[in-house]
N, C-alpha and C positions, 0 to 999 in steps of 0.2 A: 515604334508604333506602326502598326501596320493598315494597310488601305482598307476601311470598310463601308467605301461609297459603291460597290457593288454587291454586299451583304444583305440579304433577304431573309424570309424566317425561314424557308424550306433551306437555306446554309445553315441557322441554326437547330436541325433537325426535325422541325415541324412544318410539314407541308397541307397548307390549308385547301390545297386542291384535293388530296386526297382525304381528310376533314370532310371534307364536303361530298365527296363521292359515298363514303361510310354514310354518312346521314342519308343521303339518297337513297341508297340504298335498305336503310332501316325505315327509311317515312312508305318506302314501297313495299316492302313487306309486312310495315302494320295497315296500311292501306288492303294490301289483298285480302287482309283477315277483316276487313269493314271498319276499322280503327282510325280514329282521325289522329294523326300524325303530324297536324301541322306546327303546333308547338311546338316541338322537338323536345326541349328541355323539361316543358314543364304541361302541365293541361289539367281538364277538372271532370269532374262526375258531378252528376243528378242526385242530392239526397234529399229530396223531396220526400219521399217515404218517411221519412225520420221528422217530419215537423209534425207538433202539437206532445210530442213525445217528454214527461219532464225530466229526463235527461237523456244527453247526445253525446255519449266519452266516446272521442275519437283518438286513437292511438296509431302507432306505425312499427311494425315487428319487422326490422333489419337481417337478413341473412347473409352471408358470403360465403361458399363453398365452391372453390376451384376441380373439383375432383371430377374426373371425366376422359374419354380416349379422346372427344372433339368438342368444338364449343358448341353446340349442337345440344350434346348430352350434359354437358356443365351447366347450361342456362336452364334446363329441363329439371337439374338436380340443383339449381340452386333455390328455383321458384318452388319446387317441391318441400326444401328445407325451410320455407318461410311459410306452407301454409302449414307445414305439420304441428308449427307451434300453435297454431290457432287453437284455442278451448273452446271447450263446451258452453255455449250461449255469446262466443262473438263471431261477430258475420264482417267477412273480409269484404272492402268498398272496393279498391285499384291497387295496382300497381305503379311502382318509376323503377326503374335500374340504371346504374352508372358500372362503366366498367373505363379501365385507363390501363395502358402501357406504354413500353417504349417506341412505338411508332405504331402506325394507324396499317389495319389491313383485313384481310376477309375477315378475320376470329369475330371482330367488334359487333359486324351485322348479323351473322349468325348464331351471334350467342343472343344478343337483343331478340333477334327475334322469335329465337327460340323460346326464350322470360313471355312472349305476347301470347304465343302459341299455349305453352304448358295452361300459364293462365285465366285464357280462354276459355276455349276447349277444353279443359277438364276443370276447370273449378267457374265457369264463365264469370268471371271478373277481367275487368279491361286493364289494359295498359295505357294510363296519361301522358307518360313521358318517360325521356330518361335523356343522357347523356355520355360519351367519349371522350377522354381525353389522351391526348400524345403527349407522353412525361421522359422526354430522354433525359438519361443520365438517374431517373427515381428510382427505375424499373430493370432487372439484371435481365441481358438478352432472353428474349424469347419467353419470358414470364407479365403474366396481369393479375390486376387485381378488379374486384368489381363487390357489388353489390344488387341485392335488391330492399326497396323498402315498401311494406306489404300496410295500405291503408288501412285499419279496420274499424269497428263501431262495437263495444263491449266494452266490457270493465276487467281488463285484462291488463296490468304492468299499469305505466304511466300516461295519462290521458288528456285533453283537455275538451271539456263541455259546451259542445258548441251549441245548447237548447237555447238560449237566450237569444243568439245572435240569428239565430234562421227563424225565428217565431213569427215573424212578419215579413215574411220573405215570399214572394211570388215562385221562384224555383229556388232555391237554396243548390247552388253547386262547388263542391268541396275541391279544393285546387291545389296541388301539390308541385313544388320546382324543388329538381334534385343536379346538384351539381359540385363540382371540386373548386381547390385553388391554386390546382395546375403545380407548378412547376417552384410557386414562387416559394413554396415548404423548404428548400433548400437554404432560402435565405432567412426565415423566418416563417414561425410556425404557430401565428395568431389564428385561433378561432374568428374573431371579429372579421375576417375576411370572410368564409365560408356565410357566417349570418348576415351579413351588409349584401352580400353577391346576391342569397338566395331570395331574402326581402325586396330588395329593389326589382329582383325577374318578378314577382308576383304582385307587387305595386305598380310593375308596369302593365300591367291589364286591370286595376285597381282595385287588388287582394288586399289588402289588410292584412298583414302575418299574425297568426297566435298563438302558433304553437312551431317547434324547432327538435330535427331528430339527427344528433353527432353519427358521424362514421368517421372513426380513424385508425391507422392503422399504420404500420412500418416495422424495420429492422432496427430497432431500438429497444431499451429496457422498459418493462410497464410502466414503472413509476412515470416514464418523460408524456406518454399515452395517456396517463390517467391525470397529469398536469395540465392538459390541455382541455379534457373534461369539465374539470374544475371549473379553468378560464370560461367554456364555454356555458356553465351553470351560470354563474353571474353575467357574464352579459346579456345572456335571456331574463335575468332577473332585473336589468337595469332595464331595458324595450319593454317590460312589460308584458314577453313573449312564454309560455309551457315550452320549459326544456323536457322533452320527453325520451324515455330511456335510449343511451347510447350504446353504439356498438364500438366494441374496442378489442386490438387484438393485435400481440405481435407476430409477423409474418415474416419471418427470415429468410425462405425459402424466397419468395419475389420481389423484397426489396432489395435493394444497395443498403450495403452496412451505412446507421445513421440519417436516412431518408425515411419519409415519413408520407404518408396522402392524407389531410383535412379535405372531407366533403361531407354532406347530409344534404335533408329534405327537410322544408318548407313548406307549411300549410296553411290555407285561411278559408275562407269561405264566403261568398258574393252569390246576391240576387242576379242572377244571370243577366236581366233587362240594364244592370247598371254596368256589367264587362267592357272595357276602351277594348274595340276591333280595329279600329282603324275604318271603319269601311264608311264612315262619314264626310273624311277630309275631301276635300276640294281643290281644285287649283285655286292657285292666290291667298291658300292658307299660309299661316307664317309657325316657323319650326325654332325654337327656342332652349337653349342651352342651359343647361346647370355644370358650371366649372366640377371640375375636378386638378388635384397639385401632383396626385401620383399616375401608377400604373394602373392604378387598385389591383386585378389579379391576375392578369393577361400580358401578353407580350414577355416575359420572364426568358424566356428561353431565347430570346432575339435579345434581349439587354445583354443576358452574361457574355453571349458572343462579342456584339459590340464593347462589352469591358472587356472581356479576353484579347482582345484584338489593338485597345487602343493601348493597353500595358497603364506603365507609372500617370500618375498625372503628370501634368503640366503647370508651368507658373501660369495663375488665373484657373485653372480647373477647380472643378469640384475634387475636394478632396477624400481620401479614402473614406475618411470618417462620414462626410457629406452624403457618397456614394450611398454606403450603405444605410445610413438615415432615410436616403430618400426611397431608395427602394424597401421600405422597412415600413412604411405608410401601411395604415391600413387602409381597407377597402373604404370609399364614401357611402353614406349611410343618403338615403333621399327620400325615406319613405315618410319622415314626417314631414316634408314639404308637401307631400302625397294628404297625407292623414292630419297632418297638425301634433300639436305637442300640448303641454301644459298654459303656455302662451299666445299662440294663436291656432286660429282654424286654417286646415290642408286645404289646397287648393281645389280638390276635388271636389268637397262641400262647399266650398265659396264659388264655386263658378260649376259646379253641379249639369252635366250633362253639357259641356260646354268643352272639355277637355277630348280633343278626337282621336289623339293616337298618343302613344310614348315609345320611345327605345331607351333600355337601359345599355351603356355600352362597353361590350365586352369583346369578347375574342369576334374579330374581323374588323373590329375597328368602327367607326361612324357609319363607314356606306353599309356596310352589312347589314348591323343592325336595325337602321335606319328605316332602309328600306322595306322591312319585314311587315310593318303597320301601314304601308301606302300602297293605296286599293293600285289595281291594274289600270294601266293606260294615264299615270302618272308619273311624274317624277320628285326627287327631293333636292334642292339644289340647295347645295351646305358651302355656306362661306370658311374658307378657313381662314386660322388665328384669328377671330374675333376676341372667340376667350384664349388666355395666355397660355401656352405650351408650358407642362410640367418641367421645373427645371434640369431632372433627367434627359430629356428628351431635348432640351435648348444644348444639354451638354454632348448629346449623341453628335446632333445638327452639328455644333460645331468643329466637329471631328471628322466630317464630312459622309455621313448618315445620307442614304437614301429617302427623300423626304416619301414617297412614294411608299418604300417597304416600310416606312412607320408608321405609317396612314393605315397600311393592312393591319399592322398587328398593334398597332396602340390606339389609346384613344385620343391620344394627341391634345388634353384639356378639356373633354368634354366628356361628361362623365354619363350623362342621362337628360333627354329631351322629353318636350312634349310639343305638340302642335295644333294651334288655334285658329280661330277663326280672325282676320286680318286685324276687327274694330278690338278687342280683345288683349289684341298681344302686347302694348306698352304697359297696359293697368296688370296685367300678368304680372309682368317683366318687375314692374316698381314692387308691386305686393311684397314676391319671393323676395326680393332685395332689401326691402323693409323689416321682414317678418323672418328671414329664416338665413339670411347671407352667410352671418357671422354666429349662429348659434349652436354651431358645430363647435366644441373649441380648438384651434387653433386650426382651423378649416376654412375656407373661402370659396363660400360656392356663390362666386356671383350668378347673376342668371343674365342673359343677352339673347337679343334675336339675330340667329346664327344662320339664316334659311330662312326658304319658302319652297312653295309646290308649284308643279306646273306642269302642264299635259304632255306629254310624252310624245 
């Protein structure tokens, strides 16, 4: 076994400084084109235009085309390839693009911003969002892959109607989160991750999911591509959600033989007036926990290291079998705690304009996230272990894990917060725990008050 109480995730290949420099740099170039960028991931449009209309088939026409001298000319020629499909009598709403390789560097913001730009300026339709991801070991040097996924309104391919649901709607704005599941495809290559990741990002501003559009892709044989398709038909069919046509493709040229990228986009639609901004909360609000047992989709590439590193088990470890059990979780699902299910009402309607902020928690761990819904000249002060540490993560710690570099890159037990008003948070706290704890099956998402706010 070897020492890995100096191990960070920039040792396992992913440097979240540069992460974050990429996005900078893309929030600032959709910024200069007048584009608000502060979603990063995900954002919405105005389809106000479109109410009283009796029917609203909203679709999303998927492109990938690498072909170019610079990313510059790739993101130009790939947004080009997504509106040429457009027909006669549909009218394109936004854009999101994702693009991922094996390490983060100029290409990523330059070709983004390139997708806002083509977009724009020649077809003026915005760009909501998109996302980067750093996948070493997916991706053969020097090679990416990426995406755009092009919102439209027409009866064009597969669609889902959103006339019913804006009908009484003050502004109706169509909201889209497009994102991957990283690195963890190596170890297992459930769709259920990609639609749990991308519902929860749009639950967390209190989107409602209805509709779901697959992107996969790898150096693999169709048939293993068009299996995951499947998977991912039916579990849109169990949520309830429009699985709308996927894109599928094998890529040999920029994968690793037998690697694979699961991502797509996510769609719903909200009265703008009922959007969670965060810009409510207050000091001496209290910030409250929904357990999670895994990783869900993050941190991947800092586990394999920390197993690379700690070799065979040990008498008392988790064993190989355990290992991969636990990293083999799918993502937690939260959005019926959000919405409600068959059983009881979502918290959103039971406590209606009363809910201030949420983070769902993903890559950066709790502070990141966290902090992204807490106005300026606040802070969020998060207790740790309240809720129990995933027992991957109790296995890392005892191998002698930086508890510090799992803080960045895990979520350490807590999978998605929300934050209340003080009189508020134990009638919360019981509700969830009543109503939704154990209705996941074999899932425990206790809920606890893990935090509070306070001025900065």
């Amino acid at each position: 076994m070897e020492d890995i109480s100096d191990i960070d995730y920039a040792d396992a290949g992913v440097s979240l400084i540069a992460q974050n420099k990429v996005n900078a740099r893309i929030k600032q170039g959709l910024n200069d084109l007048g584009l608000n960028a502060e979603g990063s991931f995900g954002g919405a449009v105005d389809i106000s235009h479109l109410k009283g209309e009796d029917s609203v088939p909203i679709g999303i026409i998927c492109a990938s085309l690498l072909r170019g001298k610079t990313p510059e000319e790739m993101g130009q020629n790939v947004t080009q390839l997504a509106f040429n499909q457009i027909k006669e009598g549909t009218t394109p709403i936004a854009l999101l693009d994702y693009c991922a390789g094996p390490d983060m560097n100029e290409w990523f913001p330059s070709f983004a911003i390139a997708i806002a730009k083509e977009g724009l300026l020649e077809h003026d339709v915005p760009t909501i969002g998109g996302e980067s991801a750093e996948m070493p070991g997916t991706y053969k040097p020097g090679q990416q892959d990426a995406y755009v996924s092009l919102l439209f309104n027409g009866n064009q391919g597969t669609t889902v109607d959103l006339a019913k649901l804006i009908k009484n709607m003050d502004r109706p704005l169509l909201c889209g989160s497009t994102d991957g599941t990283g690195t963890k495809t190596r170890i297992v290559k459930d769709p259920r991750d990609i639609i749990y990741h991308g519902s929860n990002d749009l639950g967390a501003i209190g989107v409602k999911p209805v509709a779901f559009s697959l992107y996969v892709a790898g150096n693999v044989e169709k048939g293993a591509l068009e299996e995951i398709v499947a998977k991912s038909q039916k579990i849109c069919d169990t949520l309830g959600i429009k699985a709308l046509d996927p894109y599928v493709m094998v890529k040999s040229d920029e994968y690793n033989s037998g690697q694979v990228d699961i991502a797509g986009t996510v769609i719903g639609v909200i009265d703008e007036k009922n959007m969670i901004t965060g810009e409510d909360v207050k000091a001496n609000d209290v910030i409250i926990g929904f357990a999670t047992d895994c990783l869900m989709t993050n941190g991947y590439s800092l586990a394999r290291k920390y197993l690379e590193m700690i070799g065979e088990p040990e008498v008392g470890d988790l064993t190989h079998e355990a290992i991969t059990r636990e990293l083999s979780k799918s993502h937690i699902p939260y959005t019926d705690i959000l919405f409600g299910n068959e059983k009881s009402e979502g918290i959103l309607s039971k406590y209606q304009g009363q809910i201030k902020a949420t983070a769902h928690i993903t890559g950066g761990g709790q502070s990141d996230n966290i902090k992204r819904m807490i106005p300026e000249g606040l802070l969020a002060d998060v207790q740790r272990e309240i809720l129990p540490l995933p027992p991957i993560v109790r296995h890392f710690r005892k191998h002698g894990a930086d508890m510090e570099a799992m803080y960045e890159a895990f979520n350490m037990g807590v999978g998605f917060t929300i934050t209340v008003s003080p009189d508020i948070a134990d009638e919360v706290v019981k509700y969830v725990n009543d109503n939704f704890r154990h209705s996941v099956e074999g899932v425990d998402r206790q809920a606890a008050v893990i935090g509070g706010i306070s001025k900065n």
